[in-house]
C-alpha positions in Angstrom: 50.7 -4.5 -16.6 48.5 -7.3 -16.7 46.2 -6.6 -13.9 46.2 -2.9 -15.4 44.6 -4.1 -18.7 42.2 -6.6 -17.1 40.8 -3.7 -14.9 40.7 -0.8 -17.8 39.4 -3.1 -20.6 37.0 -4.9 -19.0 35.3 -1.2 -18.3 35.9 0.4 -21.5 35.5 -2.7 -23.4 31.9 -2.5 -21.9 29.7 -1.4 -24.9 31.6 -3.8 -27.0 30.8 -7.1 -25.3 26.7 -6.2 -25.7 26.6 -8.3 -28.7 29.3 -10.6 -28.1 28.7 -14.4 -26.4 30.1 -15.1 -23.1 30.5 -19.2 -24.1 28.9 -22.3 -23.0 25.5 -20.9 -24.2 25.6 -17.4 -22.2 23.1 -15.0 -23.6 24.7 -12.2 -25.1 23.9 -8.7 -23.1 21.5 -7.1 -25.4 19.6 -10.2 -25.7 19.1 -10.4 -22.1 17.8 -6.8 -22.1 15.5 -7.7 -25.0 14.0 -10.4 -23.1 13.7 -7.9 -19.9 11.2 -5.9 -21.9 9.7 -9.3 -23.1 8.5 -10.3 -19.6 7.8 -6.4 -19.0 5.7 -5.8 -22.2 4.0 -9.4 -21.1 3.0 -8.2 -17.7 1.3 -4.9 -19.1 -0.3 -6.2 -21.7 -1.9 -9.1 -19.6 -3.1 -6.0 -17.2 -4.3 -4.3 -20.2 -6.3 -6.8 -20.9 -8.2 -7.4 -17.7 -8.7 -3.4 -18.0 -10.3 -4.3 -21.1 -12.6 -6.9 -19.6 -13.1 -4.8 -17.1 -14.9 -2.0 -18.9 -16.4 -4.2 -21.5 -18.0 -5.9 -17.8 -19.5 -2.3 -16.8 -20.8 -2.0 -20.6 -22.4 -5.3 -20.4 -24.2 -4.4 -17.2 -25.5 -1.4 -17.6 -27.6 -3.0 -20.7 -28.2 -6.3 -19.1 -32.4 -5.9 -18.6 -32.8 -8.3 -16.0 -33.6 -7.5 -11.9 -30.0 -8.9 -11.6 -27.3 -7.2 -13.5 -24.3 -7.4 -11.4 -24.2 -11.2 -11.8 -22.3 -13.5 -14.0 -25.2 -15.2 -16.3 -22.6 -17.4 -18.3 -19.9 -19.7 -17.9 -17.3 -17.4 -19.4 -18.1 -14.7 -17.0 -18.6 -17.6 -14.0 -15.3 -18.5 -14.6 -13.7 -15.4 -14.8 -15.6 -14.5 -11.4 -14.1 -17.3 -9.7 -10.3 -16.8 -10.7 -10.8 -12.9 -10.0 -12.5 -14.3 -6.5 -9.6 -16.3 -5.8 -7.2 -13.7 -6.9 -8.7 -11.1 -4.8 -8.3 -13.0 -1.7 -4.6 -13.3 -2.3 -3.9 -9.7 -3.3 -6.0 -7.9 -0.8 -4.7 -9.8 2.3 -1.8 -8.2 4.5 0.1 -9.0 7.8 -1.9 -7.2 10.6 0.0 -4.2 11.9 3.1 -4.5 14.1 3.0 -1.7 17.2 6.8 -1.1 18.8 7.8 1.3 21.1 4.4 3.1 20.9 4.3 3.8 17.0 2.7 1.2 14.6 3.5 0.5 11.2 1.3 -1.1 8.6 2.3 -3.6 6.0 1.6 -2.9 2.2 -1.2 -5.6 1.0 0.2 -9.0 -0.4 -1.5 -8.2 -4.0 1.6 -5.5 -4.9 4.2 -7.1 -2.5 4.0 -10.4 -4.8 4.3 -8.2 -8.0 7.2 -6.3 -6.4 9.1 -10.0 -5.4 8.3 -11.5 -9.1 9.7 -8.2 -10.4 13.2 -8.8 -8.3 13.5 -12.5 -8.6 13.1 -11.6 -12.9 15.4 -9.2 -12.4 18.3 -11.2 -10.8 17.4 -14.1 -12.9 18.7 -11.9 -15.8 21.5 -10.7 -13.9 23.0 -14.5 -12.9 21.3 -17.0 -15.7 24.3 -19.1 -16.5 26.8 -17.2 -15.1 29.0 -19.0 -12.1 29.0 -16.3 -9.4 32.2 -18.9 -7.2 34.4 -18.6 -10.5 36.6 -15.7 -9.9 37.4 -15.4 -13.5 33.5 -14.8 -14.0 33.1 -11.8 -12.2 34.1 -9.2 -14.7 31.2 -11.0 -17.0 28.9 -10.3 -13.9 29.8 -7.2 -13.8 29.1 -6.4 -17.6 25.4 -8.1 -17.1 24.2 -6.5 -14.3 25.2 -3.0 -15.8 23.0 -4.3 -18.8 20.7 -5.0 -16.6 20.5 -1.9 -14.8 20.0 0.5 -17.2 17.6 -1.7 -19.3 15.5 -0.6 -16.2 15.5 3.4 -16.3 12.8 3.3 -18.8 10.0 1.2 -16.3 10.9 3.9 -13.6 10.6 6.8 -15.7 7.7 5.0 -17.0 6.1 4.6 -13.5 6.7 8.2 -12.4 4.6 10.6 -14.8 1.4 11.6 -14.1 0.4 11.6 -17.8 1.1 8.0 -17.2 1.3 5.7 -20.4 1.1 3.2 -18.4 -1.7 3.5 -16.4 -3.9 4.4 -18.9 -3.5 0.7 -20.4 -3.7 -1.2 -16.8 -6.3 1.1 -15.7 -4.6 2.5 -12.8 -3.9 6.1 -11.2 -0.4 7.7 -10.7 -0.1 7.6 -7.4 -1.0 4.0 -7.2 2.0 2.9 -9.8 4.2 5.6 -7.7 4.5 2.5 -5.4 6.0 0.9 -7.9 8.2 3.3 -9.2 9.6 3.6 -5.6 10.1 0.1 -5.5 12.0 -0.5 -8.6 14.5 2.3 -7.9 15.1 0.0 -5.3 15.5 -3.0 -6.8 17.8 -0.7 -9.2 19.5 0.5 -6.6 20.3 -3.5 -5.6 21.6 -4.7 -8.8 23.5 -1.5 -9.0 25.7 -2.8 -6.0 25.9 -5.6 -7.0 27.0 -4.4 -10.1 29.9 -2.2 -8.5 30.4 -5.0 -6.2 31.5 -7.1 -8.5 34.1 -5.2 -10.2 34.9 -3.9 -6.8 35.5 -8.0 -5.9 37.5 -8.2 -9.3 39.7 -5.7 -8.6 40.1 -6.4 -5.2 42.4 -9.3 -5.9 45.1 -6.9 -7.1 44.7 -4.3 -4.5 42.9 -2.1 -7.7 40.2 -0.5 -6.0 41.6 2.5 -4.8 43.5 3.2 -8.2 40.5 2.9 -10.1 38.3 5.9 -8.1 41.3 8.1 -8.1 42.4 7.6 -12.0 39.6 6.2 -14.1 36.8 8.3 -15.1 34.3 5.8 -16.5 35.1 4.7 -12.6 34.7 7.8 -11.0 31.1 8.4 -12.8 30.0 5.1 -12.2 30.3 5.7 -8.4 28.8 8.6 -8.8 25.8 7.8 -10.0 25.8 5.2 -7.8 26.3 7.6 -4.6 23.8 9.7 -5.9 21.1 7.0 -6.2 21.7 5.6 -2.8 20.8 9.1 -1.7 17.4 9.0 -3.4 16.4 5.8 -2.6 16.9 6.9 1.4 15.1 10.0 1.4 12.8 8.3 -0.6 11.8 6.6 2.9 8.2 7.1 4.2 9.7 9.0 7.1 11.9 11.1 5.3 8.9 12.5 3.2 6.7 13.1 5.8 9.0 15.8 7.0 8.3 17.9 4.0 6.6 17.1 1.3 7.8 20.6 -1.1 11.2 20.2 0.5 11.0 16.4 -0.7 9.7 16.9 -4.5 12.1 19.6 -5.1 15.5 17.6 -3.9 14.4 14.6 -5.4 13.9 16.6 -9.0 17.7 18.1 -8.8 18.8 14.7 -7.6 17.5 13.0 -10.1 19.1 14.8 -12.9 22.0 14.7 -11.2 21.9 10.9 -11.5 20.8 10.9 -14.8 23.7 13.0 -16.1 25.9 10.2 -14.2 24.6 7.2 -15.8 24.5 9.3 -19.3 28.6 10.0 -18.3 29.5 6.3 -17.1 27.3 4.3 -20.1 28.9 2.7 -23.3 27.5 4.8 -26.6 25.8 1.0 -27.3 23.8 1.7 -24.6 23.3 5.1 -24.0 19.9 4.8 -26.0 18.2 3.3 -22.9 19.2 7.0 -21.0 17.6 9.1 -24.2 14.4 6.7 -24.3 13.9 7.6 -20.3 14.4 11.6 -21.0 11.8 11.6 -24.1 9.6 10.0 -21.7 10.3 12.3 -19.1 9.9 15.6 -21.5 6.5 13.6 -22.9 4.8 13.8 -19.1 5.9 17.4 -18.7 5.1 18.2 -22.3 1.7 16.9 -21.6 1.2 18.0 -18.2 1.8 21.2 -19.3 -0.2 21.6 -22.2 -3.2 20.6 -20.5 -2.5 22.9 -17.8 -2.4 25.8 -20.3 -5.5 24.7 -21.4 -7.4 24.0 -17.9 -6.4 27.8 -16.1 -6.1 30.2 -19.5 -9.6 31.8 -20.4 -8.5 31.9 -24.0 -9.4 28.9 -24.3 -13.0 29.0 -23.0 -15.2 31.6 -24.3 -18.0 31.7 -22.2 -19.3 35.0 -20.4 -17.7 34.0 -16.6 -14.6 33.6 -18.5 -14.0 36.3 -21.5 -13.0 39.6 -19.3 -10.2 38.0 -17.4 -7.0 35.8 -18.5 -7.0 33.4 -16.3 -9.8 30.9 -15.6 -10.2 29.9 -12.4 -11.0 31.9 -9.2 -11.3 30.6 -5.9 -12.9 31.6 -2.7 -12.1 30.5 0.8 -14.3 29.5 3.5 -13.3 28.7 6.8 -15.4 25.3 8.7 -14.9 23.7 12.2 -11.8 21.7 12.9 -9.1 23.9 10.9 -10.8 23.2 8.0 -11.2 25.2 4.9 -13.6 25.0 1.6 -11.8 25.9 -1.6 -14.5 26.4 -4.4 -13.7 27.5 -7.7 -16.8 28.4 -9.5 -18.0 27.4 -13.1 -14.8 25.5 -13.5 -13.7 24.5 -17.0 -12.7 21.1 -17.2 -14.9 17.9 -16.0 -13.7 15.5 -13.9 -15.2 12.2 -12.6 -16.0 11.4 -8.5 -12.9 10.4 -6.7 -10.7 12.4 -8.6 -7.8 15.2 -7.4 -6.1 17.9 -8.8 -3.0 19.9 -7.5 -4.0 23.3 -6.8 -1.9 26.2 -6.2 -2.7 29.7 -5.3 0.2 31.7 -5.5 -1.3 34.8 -3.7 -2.6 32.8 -0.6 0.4 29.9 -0.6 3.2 31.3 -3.1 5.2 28.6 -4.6 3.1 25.6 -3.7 1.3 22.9 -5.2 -1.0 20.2 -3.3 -3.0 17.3 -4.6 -6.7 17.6 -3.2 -9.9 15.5 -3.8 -12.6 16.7 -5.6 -15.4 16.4 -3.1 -18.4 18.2 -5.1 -19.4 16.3 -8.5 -19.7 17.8 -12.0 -23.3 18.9 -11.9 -22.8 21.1 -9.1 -21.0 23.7 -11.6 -18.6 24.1 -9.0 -15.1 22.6 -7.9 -14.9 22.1 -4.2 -12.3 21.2 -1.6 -12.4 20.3 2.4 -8.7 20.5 3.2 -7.4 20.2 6.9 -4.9 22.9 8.1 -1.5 20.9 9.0 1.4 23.0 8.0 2.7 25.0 5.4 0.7 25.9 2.3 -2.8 24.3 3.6 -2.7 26.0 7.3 -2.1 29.5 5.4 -5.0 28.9 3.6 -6.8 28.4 7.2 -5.6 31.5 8.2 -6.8 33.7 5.5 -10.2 32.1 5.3 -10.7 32.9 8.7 -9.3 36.5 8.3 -12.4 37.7 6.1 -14.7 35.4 8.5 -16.9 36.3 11.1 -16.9 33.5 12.9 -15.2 30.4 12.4 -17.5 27.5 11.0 -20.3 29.9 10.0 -20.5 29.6 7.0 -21.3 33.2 6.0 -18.3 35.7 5.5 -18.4 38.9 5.6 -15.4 40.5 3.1 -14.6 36.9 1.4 -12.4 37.8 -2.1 -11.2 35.8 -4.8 -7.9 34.4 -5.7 -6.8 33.3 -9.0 -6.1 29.6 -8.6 -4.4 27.3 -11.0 -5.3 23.5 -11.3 -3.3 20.4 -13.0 -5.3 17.7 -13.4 -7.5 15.9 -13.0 -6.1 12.3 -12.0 -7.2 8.9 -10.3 -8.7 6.4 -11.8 -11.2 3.4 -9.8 -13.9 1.4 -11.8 -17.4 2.9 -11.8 -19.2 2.2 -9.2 -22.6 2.4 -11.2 -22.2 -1.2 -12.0 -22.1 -2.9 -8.8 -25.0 -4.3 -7.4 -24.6 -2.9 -3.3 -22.2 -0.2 -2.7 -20.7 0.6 1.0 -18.8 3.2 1.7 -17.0 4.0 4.5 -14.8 7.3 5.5 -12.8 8.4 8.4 -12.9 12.4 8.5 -11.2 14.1 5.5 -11.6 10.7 4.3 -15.2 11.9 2.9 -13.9 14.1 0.7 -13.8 10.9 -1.5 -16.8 8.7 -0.7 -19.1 11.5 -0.8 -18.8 12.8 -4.4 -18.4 8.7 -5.5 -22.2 8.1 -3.2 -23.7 11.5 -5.3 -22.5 10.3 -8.6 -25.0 7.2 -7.8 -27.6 9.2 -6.2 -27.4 11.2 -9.3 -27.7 8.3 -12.0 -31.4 6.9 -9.1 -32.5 10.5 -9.8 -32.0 10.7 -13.7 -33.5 7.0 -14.1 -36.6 8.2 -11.5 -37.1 11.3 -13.8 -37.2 9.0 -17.4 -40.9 9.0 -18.1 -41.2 6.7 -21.0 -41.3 3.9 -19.3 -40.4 1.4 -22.8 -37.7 3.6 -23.6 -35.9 4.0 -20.4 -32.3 3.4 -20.2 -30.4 2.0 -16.7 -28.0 4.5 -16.1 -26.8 2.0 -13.0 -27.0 -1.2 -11.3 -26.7 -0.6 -7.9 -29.8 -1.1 -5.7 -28.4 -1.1 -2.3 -25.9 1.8 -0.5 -24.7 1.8 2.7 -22.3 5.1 3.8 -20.6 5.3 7.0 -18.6 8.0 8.7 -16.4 8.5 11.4 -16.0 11.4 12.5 -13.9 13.0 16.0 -16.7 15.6 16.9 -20.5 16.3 16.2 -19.3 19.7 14.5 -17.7 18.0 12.0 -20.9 16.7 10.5 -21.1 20.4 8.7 -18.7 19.5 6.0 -21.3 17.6 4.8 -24.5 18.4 6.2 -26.2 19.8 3.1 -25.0 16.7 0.8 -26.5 14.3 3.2 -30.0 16.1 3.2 -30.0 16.3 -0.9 -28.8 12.7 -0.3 -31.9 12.0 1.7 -34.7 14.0 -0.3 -33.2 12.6 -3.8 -33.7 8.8 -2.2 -37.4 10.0 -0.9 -38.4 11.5 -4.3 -37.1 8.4 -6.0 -39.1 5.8 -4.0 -42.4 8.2 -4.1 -41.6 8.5 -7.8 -40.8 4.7 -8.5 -42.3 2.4 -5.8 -41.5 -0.6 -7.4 -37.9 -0.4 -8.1 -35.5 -1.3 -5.7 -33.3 1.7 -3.9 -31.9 1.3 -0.6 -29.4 3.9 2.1 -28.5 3.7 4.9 -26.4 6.4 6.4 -24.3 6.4 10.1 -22.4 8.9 11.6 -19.7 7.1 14.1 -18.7 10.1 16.5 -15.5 9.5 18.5 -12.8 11.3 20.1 -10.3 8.3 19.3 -6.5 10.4 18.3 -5.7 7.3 16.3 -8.5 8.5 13.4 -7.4 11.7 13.2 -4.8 14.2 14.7 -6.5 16.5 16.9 -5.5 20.4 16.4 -7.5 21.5 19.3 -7.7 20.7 22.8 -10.7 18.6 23.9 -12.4 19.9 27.5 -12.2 17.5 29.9 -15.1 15.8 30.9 -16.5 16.2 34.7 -19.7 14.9 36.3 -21.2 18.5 37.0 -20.4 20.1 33.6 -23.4 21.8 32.8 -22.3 24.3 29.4 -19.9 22.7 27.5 -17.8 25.0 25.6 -17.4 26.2 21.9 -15.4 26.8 18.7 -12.8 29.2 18.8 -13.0 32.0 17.6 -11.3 33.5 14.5 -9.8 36.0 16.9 -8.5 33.1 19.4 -7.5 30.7 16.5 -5.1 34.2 14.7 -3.8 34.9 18.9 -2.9 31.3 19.8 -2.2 29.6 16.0 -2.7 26.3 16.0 -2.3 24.1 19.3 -1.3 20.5 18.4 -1.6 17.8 21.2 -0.3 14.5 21.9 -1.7 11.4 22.0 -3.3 10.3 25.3 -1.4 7.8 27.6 -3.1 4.0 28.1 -3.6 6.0 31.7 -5.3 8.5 30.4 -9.3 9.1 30.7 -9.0 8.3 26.9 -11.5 6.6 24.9 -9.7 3.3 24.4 -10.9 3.2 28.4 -14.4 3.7 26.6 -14.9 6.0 28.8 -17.5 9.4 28.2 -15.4 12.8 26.4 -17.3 16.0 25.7 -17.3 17.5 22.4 -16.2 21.1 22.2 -19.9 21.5 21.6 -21.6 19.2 23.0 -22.7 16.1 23.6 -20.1 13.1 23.8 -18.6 10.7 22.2 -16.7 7.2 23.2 -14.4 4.7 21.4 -16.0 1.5 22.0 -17.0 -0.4 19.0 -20.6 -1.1 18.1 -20.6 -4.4 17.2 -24.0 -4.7 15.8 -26.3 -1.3 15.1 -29.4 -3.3 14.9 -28.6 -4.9 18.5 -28.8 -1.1 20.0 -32.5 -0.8 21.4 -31.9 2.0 24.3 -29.0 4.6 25.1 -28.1 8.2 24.6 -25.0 9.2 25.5 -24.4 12.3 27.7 -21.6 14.0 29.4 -22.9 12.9 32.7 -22.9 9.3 31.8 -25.6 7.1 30.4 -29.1 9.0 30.5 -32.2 7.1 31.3 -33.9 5.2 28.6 -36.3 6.5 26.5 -38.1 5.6 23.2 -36.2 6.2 20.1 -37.4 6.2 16.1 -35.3 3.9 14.6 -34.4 0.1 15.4 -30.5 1.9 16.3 -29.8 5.0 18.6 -29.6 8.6 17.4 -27.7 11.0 19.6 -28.3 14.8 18.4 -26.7 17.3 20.2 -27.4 20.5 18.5 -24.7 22.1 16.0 -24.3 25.6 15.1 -28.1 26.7 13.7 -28.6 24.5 10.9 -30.6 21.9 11.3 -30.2 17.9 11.3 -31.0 15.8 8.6 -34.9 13.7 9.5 -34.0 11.4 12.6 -34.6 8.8 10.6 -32.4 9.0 7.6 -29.4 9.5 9.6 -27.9 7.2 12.5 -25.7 9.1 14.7 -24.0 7.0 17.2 -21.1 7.6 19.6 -18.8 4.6 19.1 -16.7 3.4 16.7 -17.7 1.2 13.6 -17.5 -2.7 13.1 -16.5 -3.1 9.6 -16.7 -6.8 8.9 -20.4 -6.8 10.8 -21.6 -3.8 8.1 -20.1 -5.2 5.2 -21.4 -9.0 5.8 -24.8 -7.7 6.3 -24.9 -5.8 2.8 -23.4 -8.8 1.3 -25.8 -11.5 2.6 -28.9 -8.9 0.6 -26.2 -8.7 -2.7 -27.7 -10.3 -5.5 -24.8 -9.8 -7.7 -21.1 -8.1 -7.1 -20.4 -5.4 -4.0 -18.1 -2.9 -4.1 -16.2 -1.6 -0.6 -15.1 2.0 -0.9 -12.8 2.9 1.7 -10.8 6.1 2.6 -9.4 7.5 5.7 -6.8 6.5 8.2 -4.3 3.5 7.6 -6.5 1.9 10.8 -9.2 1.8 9.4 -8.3 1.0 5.8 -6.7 -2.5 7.3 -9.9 -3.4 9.2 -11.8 -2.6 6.1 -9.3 -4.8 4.0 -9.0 -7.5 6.2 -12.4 -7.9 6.9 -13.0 -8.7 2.9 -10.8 -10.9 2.7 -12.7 -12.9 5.7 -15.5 -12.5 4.4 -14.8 -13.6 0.7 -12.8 -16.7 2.3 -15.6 -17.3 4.7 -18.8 -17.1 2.1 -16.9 -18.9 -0.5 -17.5 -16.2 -3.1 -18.2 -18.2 -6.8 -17.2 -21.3 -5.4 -20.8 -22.7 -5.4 -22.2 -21.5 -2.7 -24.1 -18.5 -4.6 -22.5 -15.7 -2.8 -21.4 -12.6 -4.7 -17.5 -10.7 -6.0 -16.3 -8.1 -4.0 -14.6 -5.6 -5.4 -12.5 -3.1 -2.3 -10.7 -0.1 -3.6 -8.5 1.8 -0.8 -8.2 5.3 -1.5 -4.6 6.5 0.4 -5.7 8.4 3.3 -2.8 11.2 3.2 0.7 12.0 0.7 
């Protein structure tokens, strides 16, 4: 009878104890929850205020008259360079990447792992503080805290998981970025929650109780269920397991996760149940808000302009085919603005029924268009491939010949980064798709030169940015590829041109490279490369419409180390032609001599610039000038193009990065040498750097 009350009361007696003291100064269970959302609140308002700073920062320099803008001019701002200097070097660092059994797996940076391992040690601080784990008699009292504890936390999570995030918009930071977070507490959630169950498990255990509890008790039987069902997010929740399906994933993790939250609603004390109704209001306020806007953003109601007033909804969106199973999505006189490096889910139920996807802007507000590059994998994005190419001539042409409109509906837009108008040099560098986000971000600059070039009072004219120096690099698997693009690097290049003939004596620099390689580890190939021979005379070209709708999609593997691959640096034709190789050039400005050929190395001949320019023709259009563009086949140095922008900085850089995991690594590791190795604001005069890593993929 006695073990019988000890086990019912002490879970039905649960809500009761909240209040009560546990002896020997033991913090009662709602004061251990109020000081949870202490430390929390503490942590978001010290982020709010550095996003404060922040954008007070980008206001100060875009009204500082000086030549040098971008750098600190007092000891308060000194100050606060150094400790963000110091701070950076810590948070941006990582382990390098670990390769076993052929598959390599990166680490997350040390900034968010050290946020993540203050959050758990805080959390089972509250869970043990004066509380003797080795006392058997204290266990039920660990088990009441840690089921304090626990759902104390369903609040942060739900918090961290809305787009329309409350959050973010005080810290400054995007909803996907926080849905790191959010991933990561569930986790931690998920811990204290065992321990939680393990240590009424442990209490009953002494009496054999287990067993009778699960079978008879219901606050039991919920408990574990909850529990059961959490487990089961938290593991599908896995990297791997979403990459199988990224629909399939979103949908079971929406039913799961209101079965769970009917659970812990079931298995919580009324005293406590408040915690579960202030995660749902938050929960209804993101879908509330999400949809509202979305009513707004594709309903022609609400816009009454002529493109708009004869049809109810108010987006259309045509599809263009372009080389490498890519297709361009624009949506014409769209009616919401957005800012570069943004996305927005797009769905076209006609062309992908039932399907949402996040893309990346890549075209910028004044082009009164929204466009999108999007690579064919699977699903929703490869049957957008297919009917762009059914009402296509050719594929990668450019012109169709029957191309219709679909009604298309947007939510969005979201991501956040600080303007990039404030820094002093600017590099940017993109592996494939990766351009659909440094190349609205280097037009939005661009833009601001050629509104500043066009000011003609010369007393009155206002600096619409700070930056003076840009440097935009791409890597890309084949010469054909350049056509995503082609047209925004030209306007790139005459807007640059126009500026210096308008404004001779203001500073404006570019420099552009175009890193051609064959290397699988950039990007998945879709299409099988030729091989290359000695006495190839035509290389081959695109598919055809006709051949990519007969064969589908042909994915390969990854070359074998035995392979003629490029890590051999060894030549590769281009399916049209030319070549490409996967060593690195170390130094651009070292290159005096070489073209690159199918044959092998050609003979030496003059070239215009200080570095090599390969130019194998592509489709009809044109190059950009020979000297605005460096093509080279190779692969990129980071470190050796970012030091050489930083050594000209005359005030803080920002590194812009976006593409494959490889690449974003190399990009991150390489500022974190470099910061270490110029002693950035520790007297040596060199200049912040600012990195933002845009995630390559979902």
């Amino acid at each position: 009878m006695s073990m019988s009350m000890d086990g019912m009361g002490g879970m039905g007696g649960m809500g009761g104890m909240g209040g009560m003291s546990m002896g020997n100064g033991v913090p009662g269970l709602f004061y251990i929850q109020k000081m949870y959302w202490a430390v929390i609140g503490s942590a978001i308002a010290a982020g709010t205020v550095v996003n404060i700073l922040n954008h007070f920062l980008a206001y100060q320099r875009l009204r500082d008259s000086t030549l040098t803008p971008a750098k600190p001019k007092s000891l308060f701002f000194n100050t606060c360079a150094t400790i963000t200097a110091l701070i950076r070097e810590v948070s941006y660092s990582s382990l390098p990447p670990l390769s076993i059994s052929g598959r390599t797996f990166h680490f997350a940076p040390l900034g968010p792992v050290l946020i993540i391992l203050a959050y758990l040690v805080v959390v089972l601080v509250f869970c043990f503080y004066k509380l003797d784990t080795t006392d058997e008699w204290k266990w039920e009292d660990v088990g009441y805290r840690t089921g304090f504890v626990n759902i104390c936390q369903l609040p942060l999570i739900f918090l961290l998981a809305g787009r329309q995030n409350i959050i973010g918009k005080l810290v400054g930071m995007s909803y996907e970025r926080l849905n790191w977070f959010h991933r990561w507490i569930a986790r931690t959630l998920w811990l204290t929650a065992t321990i939680h169950m393990g240590f009424w498990f442990r209490n009953w255990g002494r009496y054999d109780y287990i067993t009778y509890q699960l079978k008879h008790d219901a606050l039991t039987k919920r408990g574990f269920a909850a529990w059961c069902i959490l487990t089961f997010i938290v593991l599908t929740s896995a990297a791997p397991i979403r990459s199988l399906g990224y629909e399939f994933f979103v949908l079971q993790h929406l039913v799961t996760f209101v079965g769970f939250t009917v659970a812990v609603w079931l298995h919580a004390p009324e005293e406590v149940k408040v915690w579960v109704w202030i995660a749902i209001g938050l929960l209804v306020f993101d879908r509330v808000a999400r949809y509202a806007w979305a009513t707004y953003a594709n309903l022609s109601i609400f816009h009454r302009s002529p493109d708009h007033k004869n049809t109810l909804w108010a987006n259309r969106a045509t599809f263009s085919p372009l080389p490498g199973n890519v297709t361009r999505i624009t949506i014409h006189n769209p009616v919401i603005c957005w800012k570069p490096g943004q996305h927005v889910f797009l769905t076209c139920h006609s062309v992908a029924p039932l399907q949402s996807h996040p893309f990346t802007i890549a075209s910028i507000p004044d082009d009164n268009k929204m466009e999108f590059v999007v690579r064919a994998e699977k699903g929703g994005t490869r049957r957008m491939f297919r009917y762009a190419s059914r009402y296509d001539d050719l594929l990668g042409s450019g012109e169709t010949s029957a191309k219709q409109e679909r009604t298309a509906f947007i939510d969005g837009p979201y991501g956040s980064l600080r303007p990039l108008r404030q820094f002093d040099s600017v590099i940017f560098l993109a592996g494939g798709m990766g351009a659909t986000f440094t190349m609205p971000c280097l037009r939005d600059i661009i833009a601001a030169w050629t509104a500043e070039c066009h000011q003609t009072d010369s007393s009155k004219r206002t600096r619409l940015t700070s930056a003076k120096r840009i440097r935009f690099v791409w890597v890309i698997k084949s010469r054909a590829q350049l056509s995503w693009f082609e047209s925004q690097l030209q306007t790139v290049v005459a807007d640059v041109a126009e500026c210096k003939r308008r404004q001779p004596d203001i500073e404006r620099e570019i420099e552009i490279s175009i890193y051609i390689t064959c290397d699988e580890k950039l990007e998945p190939q879709t299409i099988q490369p030729p091989i290359c021979s000695q006495n190839q005379q035509e290389p081959p070209t695109e598919p055809t419409v006709e051949k990519i709708e007969k064969e589908k999609t042909i994915t390969i593997e990854e070359p074998s180390p035995s392979s003629s691959s490029i890590n051999e640096a060894k030549q590769c034709c281009l399916p049209n032609g030319g070549c490409c190789c996967g060593t690195k050039v170390e130094d651009e400005d070292e290159i005096t001599e070489h073209v690159c050929t199918c044959s092998g190395p050609a003979p030496p001949k003059p070239v215009e610039r200080r570095s090599s320019i390969e130019k194998p023709p592509i489709s009809e259009t044109p190059l950009p000038p020979a000297n605005a563009l460096t093509i080279l086949s190779g692969r990129p140095q980071p470190r050796t193009i970012i030091r050489k922008v930083l050594e000209q900085a005359e005030g803080e850089s920002a590194v812009v990065v976006c593409g494959p995991r490889g690449l974003s690594d190399d990009v991150r590791r390489s500022v974190v040498y470099l910061s270490d190795e110029r002693a950035v604001h520790k007297g040596t005069g060199a200049q912040g750097i600012y990195l933002h890593v845009e995630k390559f993929g979902w």
